[in-house]
C-alpha positions in Angstrom: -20.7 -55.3 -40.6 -18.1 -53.7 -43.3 -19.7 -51.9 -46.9 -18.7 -53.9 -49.3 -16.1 -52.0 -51.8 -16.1 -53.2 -55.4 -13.6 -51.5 -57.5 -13.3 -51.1 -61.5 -17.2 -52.5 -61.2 -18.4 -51.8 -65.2 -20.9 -48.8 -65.4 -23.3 -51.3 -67.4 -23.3 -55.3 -66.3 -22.6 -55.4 -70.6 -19.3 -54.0 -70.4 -16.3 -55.9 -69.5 -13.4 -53.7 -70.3 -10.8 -56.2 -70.3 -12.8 -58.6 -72.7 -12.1 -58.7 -76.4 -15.8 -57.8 -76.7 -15.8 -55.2 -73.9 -18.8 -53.3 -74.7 -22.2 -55.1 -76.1 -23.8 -51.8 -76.4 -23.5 -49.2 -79.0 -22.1 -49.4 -82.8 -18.3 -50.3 -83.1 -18.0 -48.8 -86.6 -20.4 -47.9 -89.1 -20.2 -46.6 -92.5 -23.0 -45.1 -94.7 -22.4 -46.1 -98.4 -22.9 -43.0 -100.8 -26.4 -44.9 -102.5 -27.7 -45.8 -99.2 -27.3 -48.7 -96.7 -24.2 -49.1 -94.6 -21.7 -51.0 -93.5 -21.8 -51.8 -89.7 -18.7 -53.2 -88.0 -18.0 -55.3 -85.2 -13.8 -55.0 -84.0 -12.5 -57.5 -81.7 -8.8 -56.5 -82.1 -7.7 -59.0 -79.2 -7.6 -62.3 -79.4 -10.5 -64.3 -78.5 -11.3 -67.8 -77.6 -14.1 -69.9 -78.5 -15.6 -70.3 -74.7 -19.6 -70.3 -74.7 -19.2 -66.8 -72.7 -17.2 -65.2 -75.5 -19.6 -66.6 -78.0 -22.8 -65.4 -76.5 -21.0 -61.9 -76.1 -21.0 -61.9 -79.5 -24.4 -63.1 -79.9 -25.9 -60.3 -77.6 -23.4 -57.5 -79.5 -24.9 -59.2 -83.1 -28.9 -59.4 -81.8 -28.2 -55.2 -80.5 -26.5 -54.5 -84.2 -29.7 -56.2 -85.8 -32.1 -54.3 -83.5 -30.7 -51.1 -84.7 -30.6 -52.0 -88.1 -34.0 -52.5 -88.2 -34.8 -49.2 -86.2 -35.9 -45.7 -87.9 -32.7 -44.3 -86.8 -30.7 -46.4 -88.6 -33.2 -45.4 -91.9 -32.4 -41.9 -91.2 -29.0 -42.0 -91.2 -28.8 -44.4 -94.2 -31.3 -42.9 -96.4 -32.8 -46.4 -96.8 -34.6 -49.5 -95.9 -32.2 -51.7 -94.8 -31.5 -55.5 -97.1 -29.5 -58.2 -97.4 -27.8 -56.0 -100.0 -27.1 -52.5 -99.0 -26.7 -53.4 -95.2 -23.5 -55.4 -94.3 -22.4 -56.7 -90.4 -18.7 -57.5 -90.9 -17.3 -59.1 -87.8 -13.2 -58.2 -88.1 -11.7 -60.2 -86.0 -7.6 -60.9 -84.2 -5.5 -63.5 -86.7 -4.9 -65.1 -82.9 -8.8 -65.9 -82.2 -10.3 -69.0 -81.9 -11.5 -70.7 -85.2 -15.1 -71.4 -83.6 -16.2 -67.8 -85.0 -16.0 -68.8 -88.7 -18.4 -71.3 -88.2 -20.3 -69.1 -85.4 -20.6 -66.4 -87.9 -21.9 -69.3 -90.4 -24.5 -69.8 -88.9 -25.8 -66.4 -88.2 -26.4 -66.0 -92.1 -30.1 -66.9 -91.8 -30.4 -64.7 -88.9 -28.7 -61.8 -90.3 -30.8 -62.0 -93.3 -33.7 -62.5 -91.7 -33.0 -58.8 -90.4 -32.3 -57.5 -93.3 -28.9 -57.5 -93.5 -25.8 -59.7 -94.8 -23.2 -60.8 -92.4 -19.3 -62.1 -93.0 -16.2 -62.3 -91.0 -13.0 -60.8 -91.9 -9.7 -61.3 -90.0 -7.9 -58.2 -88.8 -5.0 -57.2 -90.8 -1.4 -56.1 -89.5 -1.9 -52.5 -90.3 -5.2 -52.6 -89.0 -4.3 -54.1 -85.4 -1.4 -51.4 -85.5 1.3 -53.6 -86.1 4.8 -53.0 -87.5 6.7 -55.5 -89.7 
């Protein structure tokens, strides 16, 4: 009986590299204010559609951003305990994407506060996605 070759099989089962979420691990972005708190960013700079996988990909990448903020690393490295209002998850996401993640992200209010942090979605500008007009 032949091995069984799989090629370009991700490291981790939570990267996809050719997903617009390719990697559910790890921080995208974030950025400690000067008073303390941060702001933690999420990029998905390709377009994205509104399938349940996609979704839930996001889900998982929001529940790890939430875990962490509520960690004693993420205290350390911004100074403070983390709210609602000194802790921000901004979702930036492609112009192209499916409108299911404004009312995805919506929904996640609750939950985001509940973890002491805020939550909102921001489309990706031009200059931002690398684009020249």
């Amino acid at each position: 009986m032949a091995d069984i070759i799989e090629h370009n099989k991700p490291n981790d089962l939570a990267d996809l590299p050719d997903h617009p979420i390719p990697a559910l691990n790890g921080l995208d972005i974030m950025t400690v204010k000067k008073d303390g708190g941060a702001d933690l960013t999420v990029v998905i700079s390709d377009p994205i559609n509104g399938s349940e996988f996609s979704q839930n990909r996001l889900l998982i990448k929001l529940q790890n951003y939430f875990g962490f903020i509520n960690s004693e690393e993420y205290i350390y490295q911004a100074k403070v305990r983390p709210t609602p209002d000194n802790t921000i998850v901004i979702v930036k996401i492609h112009p192209d994407s499916s409108g299911a993640y404004s009312d995805l992200i919506s929904r996640c209010l609750s939950w985001a506060n509940e973890n002491n942090c805020s939550i909102e979605l921001r489309i990706l500008t031009e200059s931002e996605l690398g684009s020249s007009s």
